[in-house]
C-alpha positions as CSV (number, residue, x, y, z in Angstrom):
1,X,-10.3,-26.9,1.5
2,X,-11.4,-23.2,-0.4
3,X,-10.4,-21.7,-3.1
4,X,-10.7,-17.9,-4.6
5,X,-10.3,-18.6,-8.4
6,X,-8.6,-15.3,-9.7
7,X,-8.3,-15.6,-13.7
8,X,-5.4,-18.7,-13.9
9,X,-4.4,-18.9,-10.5
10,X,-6.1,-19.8,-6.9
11,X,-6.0,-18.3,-3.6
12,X,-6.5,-20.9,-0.5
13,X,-8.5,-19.7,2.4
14,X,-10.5,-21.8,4.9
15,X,-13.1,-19.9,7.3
16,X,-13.8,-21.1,11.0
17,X,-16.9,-20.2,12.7
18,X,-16.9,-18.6,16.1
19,X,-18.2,-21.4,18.5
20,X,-20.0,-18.9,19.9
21,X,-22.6,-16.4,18.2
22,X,-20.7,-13.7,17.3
23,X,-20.9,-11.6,13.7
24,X,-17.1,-10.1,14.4
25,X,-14.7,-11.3,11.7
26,X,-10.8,-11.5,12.3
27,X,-8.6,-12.1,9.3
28,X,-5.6,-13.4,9.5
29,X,-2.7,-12.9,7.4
30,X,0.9,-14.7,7.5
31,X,4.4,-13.4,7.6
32,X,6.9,-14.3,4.2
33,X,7.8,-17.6,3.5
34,X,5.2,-19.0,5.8
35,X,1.4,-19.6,5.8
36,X,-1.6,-20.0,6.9
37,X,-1.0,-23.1,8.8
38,X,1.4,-22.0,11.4
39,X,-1.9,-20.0,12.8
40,X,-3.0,-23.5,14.1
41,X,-2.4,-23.1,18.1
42,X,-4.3,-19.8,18.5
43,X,-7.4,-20.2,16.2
44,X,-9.3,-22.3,18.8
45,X,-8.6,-19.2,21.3
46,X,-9.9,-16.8,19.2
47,X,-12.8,-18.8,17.8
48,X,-14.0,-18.6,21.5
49,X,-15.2,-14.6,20.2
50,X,-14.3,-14.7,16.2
51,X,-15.1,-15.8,13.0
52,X,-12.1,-16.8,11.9
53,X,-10.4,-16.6,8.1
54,X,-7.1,-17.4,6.9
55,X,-5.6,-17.3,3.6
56,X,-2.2,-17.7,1.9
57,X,-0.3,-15.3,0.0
58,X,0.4,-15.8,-3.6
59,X,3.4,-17.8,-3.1
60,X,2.9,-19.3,-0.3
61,X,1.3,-22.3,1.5
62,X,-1.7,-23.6,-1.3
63,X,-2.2,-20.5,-3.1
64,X,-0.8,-20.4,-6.6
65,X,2.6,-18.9,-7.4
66,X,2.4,-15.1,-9.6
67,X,2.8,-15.1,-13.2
68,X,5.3,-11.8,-12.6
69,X,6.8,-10.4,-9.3
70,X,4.9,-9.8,-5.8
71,X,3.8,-6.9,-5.1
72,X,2.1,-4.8,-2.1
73,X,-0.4,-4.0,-4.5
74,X,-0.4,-7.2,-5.4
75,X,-1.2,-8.9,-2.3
76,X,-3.6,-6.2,-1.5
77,X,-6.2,-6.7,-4.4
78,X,-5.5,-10.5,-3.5
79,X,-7.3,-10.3,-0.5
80,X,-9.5,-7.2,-1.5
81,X,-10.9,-9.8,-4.2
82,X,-11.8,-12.7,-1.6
83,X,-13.3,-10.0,1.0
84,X,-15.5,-8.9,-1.8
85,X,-16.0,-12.4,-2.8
86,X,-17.0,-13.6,1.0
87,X,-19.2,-10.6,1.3
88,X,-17.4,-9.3,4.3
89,X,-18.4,-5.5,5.3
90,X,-16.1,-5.0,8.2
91,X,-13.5,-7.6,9.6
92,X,-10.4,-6.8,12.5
93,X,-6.9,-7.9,11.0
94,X,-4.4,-10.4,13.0
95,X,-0.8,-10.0,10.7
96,X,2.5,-11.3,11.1
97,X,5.9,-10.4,9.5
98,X,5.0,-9.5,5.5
99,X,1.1,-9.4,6.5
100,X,1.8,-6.4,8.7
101,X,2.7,-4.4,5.9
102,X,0.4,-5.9,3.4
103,X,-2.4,-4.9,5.8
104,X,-0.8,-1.5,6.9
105,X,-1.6,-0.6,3.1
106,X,-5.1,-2.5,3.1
107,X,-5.9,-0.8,5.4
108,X,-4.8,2.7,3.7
109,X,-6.9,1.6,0.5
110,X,-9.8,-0.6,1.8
111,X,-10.3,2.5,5.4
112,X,-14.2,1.6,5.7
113,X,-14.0,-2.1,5.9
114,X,-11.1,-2.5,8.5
115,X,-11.8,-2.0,12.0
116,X,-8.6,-2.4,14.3
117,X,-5.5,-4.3,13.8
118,X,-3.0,-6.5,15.8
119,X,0.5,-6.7,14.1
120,X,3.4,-9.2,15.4
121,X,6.6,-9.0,14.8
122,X,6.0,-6.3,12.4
123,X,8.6,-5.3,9.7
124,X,8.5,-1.9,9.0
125,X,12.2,-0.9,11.0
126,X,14.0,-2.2,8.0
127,X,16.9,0.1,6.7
128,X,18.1,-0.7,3.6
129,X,21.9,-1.8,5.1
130,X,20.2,-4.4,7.4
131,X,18.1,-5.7,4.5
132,X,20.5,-6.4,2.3
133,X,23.1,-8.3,4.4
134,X,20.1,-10.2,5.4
135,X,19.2,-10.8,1.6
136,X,22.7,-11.9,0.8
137,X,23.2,-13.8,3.5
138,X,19.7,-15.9,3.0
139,X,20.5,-15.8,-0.8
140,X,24.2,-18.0,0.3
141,X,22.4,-20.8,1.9
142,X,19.9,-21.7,0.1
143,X,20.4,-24.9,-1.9
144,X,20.1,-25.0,-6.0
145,X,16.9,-22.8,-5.5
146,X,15.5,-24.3,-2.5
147,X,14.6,-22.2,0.5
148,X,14.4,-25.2,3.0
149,X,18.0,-24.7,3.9
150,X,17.0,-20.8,5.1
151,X,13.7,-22.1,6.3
152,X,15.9,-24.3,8.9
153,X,18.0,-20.9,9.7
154,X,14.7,-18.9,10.4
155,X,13.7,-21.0,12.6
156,X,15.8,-21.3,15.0
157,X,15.4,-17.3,15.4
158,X,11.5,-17.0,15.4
159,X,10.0,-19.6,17.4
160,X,11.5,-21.2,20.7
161,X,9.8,-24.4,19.9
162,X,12.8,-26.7,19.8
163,X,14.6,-28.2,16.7
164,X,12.3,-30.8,15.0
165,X,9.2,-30.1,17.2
166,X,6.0,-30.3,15.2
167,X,5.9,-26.2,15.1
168,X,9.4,-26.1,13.5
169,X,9.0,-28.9,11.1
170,X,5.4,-27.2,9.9
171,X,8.3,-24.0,9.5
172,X,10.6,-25.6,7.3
173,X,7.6,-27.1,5.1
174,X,5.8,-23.9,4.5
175,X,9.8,-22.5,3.1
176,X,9.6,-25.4,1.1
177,X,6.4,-24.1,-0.4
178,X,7.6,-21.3,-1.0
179,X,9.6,-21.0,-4.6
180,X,13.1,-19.1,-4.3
181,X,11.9,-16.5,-7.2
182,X,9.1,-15.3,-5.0
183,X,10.5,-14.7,-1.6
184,X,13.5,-12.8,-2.8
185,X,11.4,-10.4,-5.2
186,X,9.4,-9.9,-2.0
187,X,12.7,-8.9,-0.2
188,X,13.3,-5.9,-2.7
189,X,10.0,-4.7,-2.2
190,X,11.2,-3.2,1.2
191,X,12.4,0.5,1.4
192,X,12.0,1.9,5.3
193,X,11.2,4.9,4.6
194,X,8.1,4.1,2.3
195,X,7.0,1.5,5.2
196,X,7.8,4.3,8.2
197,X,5.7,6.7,6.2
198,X,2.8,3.9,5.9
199,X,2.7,3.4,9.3
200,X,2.5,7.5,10.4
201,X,-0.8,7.1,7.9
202,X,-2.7,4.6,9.5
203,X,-5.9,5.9,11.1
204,X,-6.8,2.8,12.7
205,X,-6.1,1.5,16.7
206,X,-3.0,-0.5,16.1
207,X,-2.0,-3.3,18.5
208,X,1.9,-3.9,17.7
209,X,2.8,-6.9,19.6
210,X,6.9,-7.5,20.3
211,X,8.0,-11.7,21.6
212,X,10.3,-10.4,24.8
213,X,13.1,-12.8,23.3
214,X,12.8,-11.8,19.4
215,X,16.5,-10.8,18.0
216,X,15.4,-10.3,14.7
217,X,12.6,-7.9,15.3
218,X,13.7,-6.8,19.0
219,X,10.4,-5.2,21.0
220,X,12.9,-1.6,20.7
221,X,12.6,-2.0,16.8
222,X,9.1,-2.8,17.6
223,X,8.4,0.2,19.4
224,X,9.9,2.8,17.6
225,X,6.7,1.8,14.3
226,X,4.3,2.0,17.3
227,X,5.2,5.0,18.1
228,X,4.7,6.3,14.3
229,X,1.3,4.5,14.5
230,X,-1.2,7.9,15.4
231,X,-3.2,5.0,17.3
232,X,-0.7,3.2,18.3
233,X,-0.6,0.6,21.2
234,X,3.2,-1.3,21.8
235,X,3.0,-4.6,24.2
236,X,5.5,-7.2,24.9
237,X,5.1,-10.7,25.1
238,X,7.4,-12.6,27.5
239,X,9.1,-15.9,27.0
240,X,8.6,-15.5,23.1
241,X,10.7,-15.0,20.3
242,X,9.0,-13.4,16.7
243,X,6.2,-15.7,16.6
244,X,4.3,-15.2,20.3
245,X,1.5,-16.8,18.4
246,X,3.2,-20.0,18.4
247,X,5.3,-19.9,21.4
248,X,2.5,-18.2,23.8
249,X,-1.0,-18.7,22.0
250,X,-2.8,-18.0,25.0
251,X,-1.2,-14.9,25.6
252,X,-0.9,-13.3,22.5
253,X,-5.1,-14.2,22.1
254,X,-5.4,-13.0,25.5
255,X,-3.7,-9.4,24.3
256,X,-5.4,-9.5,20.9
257,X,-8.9,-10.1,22.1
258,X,-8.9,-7.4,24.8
259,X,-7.1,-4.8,22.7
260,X,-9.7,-5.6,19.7
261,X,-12.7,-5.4,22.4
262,X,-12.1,-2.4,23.0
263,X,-9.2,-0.7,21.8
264,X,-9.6,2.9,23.4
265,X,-8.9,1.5,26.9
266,X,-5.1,0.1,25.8
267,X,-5.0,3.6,24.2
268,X,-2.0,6.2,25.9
269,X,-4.5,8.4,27.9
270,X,-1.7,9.9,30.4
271,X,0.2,12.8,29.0
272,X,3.9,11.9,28.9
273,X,6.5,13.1,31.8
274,X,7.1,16.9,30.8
275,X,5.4,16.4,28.1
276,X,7.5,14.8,26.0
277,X,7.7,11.3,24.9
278,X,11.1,10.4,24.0
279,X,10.5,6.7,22.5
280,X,7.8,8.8,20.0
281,X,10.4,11.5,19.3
282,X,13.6,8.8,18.9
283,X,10.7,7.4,16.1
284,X,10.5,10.6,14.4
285,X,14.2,10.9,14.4
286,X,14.5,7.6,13.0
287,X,12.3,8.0,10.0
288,X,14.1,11.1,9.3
289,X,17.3,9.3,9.3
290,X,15.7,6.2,7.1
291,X,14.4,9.2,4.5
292,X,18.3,10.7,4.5
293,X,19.9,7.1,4.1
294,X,17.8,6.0,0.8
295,X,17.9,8.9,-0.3
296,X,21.4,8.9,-0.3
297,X,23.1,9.2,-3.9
298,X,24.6,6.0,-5.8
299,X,28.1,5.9,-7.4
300,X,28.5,2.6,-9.8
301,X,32.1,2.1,-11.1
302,X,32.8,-0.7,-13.2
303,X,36.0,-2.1,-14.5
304,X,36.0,-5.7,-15.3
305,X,34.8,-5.3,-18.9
306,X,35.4,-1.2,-19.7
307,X,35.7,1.8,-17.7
308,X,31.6,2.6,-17.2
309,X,30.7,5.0,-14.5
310,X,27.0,5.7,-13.2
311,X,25.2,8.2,-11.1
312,X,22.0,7.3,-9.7
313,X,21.7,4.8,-12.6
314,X,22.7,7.2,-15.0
315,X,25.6,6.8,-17.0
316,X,28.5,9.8,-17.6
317,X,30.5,9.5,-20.1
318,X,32.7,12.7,-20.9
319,X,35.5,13.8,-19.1
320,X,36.8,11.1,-17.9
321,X,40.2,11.3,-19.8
322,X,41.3,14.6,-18.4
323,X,43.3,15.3,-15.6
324,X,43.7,11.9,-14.3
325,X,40.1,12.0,-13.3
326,X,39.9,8.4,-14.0
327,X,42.5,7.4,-12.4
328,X,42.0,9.0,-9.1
329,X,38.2,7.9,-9.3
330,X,39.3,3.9,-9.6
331,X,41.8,4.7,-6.9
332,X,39.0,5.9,-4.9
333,X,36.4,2.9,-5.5
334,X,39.1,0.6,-3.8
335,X,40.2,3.3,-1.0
336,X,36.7,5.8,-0.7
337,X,38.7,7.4,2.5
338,X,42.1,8.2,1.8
339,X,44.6,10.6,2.5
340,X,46.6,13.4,-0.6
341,X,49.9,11.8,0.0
342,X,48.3,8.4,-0.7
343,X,46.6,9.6,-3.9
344,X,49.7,10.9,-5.1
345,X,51.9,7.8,-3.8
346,X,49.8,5.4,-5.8
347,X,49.1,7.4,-9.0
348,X,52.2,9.8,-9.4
349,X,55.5,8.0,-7.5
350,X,57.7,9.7,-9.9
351,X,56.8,13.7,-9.1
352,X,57.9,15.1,-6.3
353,X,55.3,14.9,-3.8
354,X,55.2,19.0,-3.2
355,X,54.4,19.1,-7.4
356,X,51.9,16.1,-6.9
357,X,49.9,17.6,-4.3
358,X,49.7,21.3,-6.0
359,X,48.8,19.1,-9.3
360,X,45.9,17.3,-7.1
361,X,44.3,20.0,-5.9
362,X,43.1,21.0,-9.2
363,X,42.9,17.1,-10.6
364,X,40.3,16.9,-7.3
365,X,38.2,20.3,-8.3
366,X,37.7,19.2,-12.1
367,X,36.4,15.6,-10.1
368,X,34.2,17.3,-8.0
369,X,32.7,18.9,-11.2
370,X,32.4,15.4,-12.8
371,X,30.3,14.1,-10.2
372,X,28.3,16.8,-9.1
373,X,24.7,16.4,-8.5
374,X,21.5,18.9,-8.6
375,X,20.9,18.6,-5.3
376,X,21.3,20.8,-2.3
377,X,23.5,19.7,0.8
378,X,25.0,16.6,-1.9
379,X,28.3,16.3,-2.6
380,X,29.9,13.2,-4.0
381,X,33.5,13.8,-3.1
382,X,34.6,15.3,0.1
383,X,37.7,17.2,0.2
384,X,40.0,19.0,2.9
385,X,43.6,19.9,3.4
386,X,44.5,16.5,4.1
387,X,41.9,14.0,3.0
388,X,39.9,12.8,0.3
389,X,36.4,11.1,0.8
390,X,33.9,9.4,-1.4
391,X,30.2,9.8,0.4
392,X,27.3,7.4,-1.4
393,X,26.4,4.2,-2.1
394,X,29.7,3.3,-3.6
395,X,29.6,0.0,-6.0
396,X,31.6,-1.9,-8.1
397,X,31.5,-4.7,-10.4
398,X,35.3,-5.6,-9.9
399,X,35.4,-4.7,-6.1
400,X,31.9,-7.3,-5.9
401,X,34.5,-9.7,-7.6
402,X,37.0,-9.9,-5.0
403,X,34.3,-9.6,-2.1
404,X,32.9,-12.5,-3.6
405,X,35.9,-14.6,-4.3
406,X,37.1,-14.1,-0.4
407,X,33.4,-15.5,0.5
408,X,34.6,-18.4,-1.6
409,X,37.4,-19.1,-0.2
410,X,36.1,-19.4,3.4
411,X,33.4,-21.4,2.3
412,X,33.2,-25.2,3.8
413,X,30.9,-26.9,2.2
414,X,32.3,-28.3,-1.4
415,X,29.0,-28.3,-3.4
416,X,28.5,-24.5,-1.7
417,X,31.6,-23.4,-2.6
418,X,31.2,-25.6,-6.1
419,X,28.3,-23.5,-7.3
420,X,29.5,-20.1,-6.1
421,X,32.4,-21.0,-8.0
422,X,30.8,-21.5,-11.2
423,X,28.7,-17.8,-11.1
424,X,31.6,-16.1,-10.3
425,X,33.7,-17.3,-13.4
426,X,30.8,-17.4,-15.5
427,X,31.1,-13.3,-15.2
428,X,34.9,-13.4,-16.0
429,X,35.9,-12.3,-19.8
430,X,37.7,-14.3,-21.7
431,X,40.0,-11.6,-22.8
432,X,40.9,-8.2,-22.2
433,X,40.4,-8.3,-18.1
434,X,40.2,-4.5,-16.8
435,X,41.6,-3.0,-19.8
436,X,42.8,0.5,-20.1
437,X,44.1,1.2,-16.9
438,X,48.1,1.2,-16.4
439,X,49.3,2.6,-12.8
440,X,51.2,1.0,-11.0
441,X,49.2,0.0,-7.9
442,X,46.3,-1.0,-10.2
443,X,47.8,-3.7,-12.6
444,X,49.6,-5.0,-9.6
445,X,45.7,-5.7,-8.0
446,X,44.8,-6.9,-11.5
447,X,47.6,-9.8,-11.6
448,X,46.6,-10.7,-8.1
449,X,42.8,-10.9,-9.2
450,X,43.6,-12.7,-12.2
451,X,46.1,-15.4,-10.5
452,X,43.2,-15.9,-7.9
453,X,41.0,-16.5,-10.8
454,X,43.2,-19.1,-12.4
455,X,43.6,-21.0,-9.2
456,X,39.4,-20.9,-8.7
457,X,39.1,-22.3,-12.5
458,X,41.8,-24.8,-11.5
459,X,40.0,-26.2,-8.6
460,X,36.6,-26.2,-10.8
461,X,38.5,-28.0,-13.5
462,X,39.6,-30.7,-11.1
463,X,36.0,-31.0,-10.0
464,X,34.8,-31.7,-13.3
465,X,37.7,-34.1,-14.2
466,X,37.0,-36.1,-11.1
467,X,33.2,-36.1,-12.3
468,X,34.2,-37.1,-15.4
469,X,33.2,-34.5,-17.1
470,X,36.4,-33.8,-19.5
471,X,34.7,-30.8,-22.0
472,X,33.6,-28.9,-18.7
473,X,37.3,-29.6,-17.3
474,X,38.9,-28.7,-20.6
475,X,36.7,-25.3,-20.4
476,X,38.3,-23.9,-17.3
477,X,41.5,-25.3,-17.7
478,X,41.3,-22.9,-20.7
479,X,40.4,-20.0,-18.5
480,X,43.1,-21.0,-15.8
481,X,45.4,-20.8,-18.9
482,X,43.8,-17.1,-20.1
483,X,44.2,-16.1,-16.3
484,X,47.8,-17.2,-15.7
485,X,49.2,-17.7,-19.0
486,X,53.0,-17.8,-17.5
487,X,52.2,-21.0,-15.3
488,X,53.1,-23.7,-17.2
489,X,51.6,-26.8,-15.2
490,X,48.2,-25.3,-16.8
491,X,49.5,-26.2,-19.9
492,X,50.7,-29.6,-18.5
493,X,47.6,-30.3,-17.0
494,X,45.7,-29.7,-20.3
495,X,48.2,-31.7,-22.5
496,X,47.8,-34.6,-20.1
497,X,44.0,-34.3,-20.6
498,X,44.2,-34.0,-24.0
499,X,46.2,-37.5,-24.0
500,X,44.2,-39.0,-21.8
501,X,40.7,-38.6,-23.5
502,X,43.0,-39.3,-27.0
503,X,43.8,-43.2,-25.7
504,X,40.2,-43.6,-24.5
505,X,39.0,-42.3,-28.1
506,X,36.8,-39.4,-26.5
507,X,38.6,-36.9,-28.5
């Protein structure tokens, strides 16, 4: 067992000599929330022509977690410190997952000491929608911090091992490992069009390797980095999901090791039919479109506390009190495609609808002017004779609320739904609830929201009574009684607590 000692923290690595004479060095770096153990089945192939070395990631497996948040750059010095520190002058890089792109960038900085590259599974094809839902999604099922609970999810989509063979169990422990802090600051790291653009800038011959079964990194995703790669090579692997190093070792060595022999005879050498090679152009076209998408312009509205709104993470203050601007703007973070009439319905019910919609023509121009934006081709608000569009990243603290407490509510596991509970209410005020806002429609949502609230801090309360824990119950029948201060079983319920704890002497 090796270590790098790098100021207060250690990096594990362990080095296996090729059984046969061979001066050829093949790194090996792992995918996120896994490590260096899971390389197990294909080392003894590839020890038949390499010297072998494996590390961990900060993070991961037996390194030592990072003081602050994970980093590219990070990972890249990492490993830059223990080639320098194993003397290594020129070494060929096996990556999976995360190590693709931490090598894609080696690669970039470190040109003279990398040779050629295999990448599985490689995550570059990662627009931002995709990521996030994937984020959110991992972020709901993992327990109180632990990642074992997404470790067990993520396995049953990278491997076809079956569940609690030795491959998937040696999964699950490595997401164990792995703390909850690091593997979700990793997650942010990704932006599609910086790992697109990393990929059109790698001079090296680039193996990318695709499992034929794979849904979360589907050989077509695959293909289209590849074909971004200037010395790219795209292969499948059949009967394999995401990691063909597990599920076909032989194969994916097999595919590795002639590829690294010599990469110029896996090369393209054949120009394409009519000279055009649609998979490379459908790649060009889809890093263009990655580019347009995060680059596209954010719009932050929030309610729940004041009336705050935010362009690109700046904050506009003025104007927002004249001609119903805000008004139609809240309108249009609930309803970001809507029609005139339905503007005017909600906000103006008492004007005849031939005055409203004269009035909203020039209520919609003094918008536009309120959330314009110095660029060319960008427009916040879309307008024509009969509908009204928001276009951008539209987000909202309030609408988050409700998204979140429908989530809740289909939610089957107590504890689960316990705990999401608890983080919602926790970002509730205690007074003055979406102040300042009086239409119609709007206070109408806002009694719904807040009865909805009430009956969540009712269900928590009973949860802590049954616990036994009276001063957490007392707490949120307090905010049930803020939330719904017309329902007079609150009250009951609090009195009868009240008397309770009063005859035990707790009070």
């Amino acid at each position: 067992m090796s270590y790098l000692k790098l100021d207060d923290r250690r990096i594990y690595y362990e080095i296996f000599e090729a059984i046969t004479y061979n001066e050829d060095t093949l790194l090996l770096i792992h995918g996120m929330g896994l490590d260096s153990t899971l390389w197990e089945r294909m080392i003894p192939i590839l020890r038949k022509y390499y010297r072998i070395v494996v590390l961990d990631l900060s993070g991961h497996g037996q390194s030592d977690d990072l003081a602050t948040k994970p980093t590219f750059d990070g990972f890249v010095e990492d490993i830059g410190a223990l080639v320098a520190f194993l003397e290594l002058t020129s070494f060929n890089i096996v990556a999976h997952g995360l190590g693709t792109n931490v090598s894609a960038l080696l690669a970039l900085k470190f040109p003279h000491y990398v040779k050629s590259m295999a990448f599985i599974g490689a995550t570059f094809v990662l627009p931002k929608s995709v990521l996030e839902r994937g984020r959110e999604f991992r972020k709901k099922i993992a327990d109180n911090g632990s990642l074992v609970p997404v470790g067990i999810e993520i396995a049953k989509h990278i491997t076809l091992e079956p569940v609690n063979s030795p491959e998937v169990n040696k999964i699950i422990r490595c997401y164990s490992r792995t703390t909850y802090e690091c593997y979700f600051s990793i997650m942010e790291l990704y932006s599609a069009s910086e790992q697109l653009q990393l990929v059109s800038n790698i001079k090296h011959p680039t193996l990318f390797i695709a499992g034929e079964k794979d849904q979360l990194y589907p050989p077509s995703i695959i293909e289209i980095a590849s074909k971004l790669a200037p010395h790219g090579v795209f292969r499948v692997i059949n009967s394999s999901s995401n990691m063909t190093f597990v599920d076909q070792p032989e194969m994916t060595a097999t595919t590795i090791y002639n590829f690294l022999s010599n990469p110029e005879t896996m090369l393209p050498s054949e120009s394409p039919p009519l000279g055009i090679d649609l998979t490379k152009v459908v790649s060009t076209l889809f890093y263009q479109a990655a580019v347009k998408l995060e680059s596209t312009i954010s719009l932050r509205v929030d309610l729940i506390h004041s009336f705050r709104v935010q362009i690109n993470g700046e904050e506009h203050i003025d104007g927002w009190n004249q001609r119903y601007s805000k008004n139609i703007l809240i309108y249009l973070t609930f309803h970001p495609s809507c029609t005139r009439e339905e503007i005017c319905d909600a906000l103006f019910p008492d004007v005849p609808l031939k005055t409203a919609l004269r009035n909203l023509k020039v209520y919609l121009n003094y918008l536009k002017k309120l959330l314009f934006v110095p660029l060319p081709h960008v427009t916040l608000l879309h307008t024509d004779h009969e509908h009204v569009m928001l276009k951008c990243e539209l987000q909202s603290d309030i609408v988050d609320l409700i998204e979140n407490m429908k989530l809740i509510d289909t939610q089957q596991n107590d504890h689960t739904k316990y705990v999401e509970a608890l983080k919602l209410l926790s970002r509730v005020p205690e007074t003055n609830f979406l102040p300042g806002v009086y239409d119609r429609w709007f206070i109408e949502l806002k009694e719904r929201t807040m009865t909805r609230i009430a009956e969540l801090a009712l269900w928590v309360a009973e949860k802590e009574k049954s616990k036994g824990e009276y001063s957490r119950a007392i707490r949120f029948y307090d905010t049930a009684r803020m939330y719904k201060p017309y329902d007079e079983s609150v009250y009951d319920k609090l009195i009868e607590l009240y008397q309770f704890l009063k005859s035990e002497n707790q009070v």
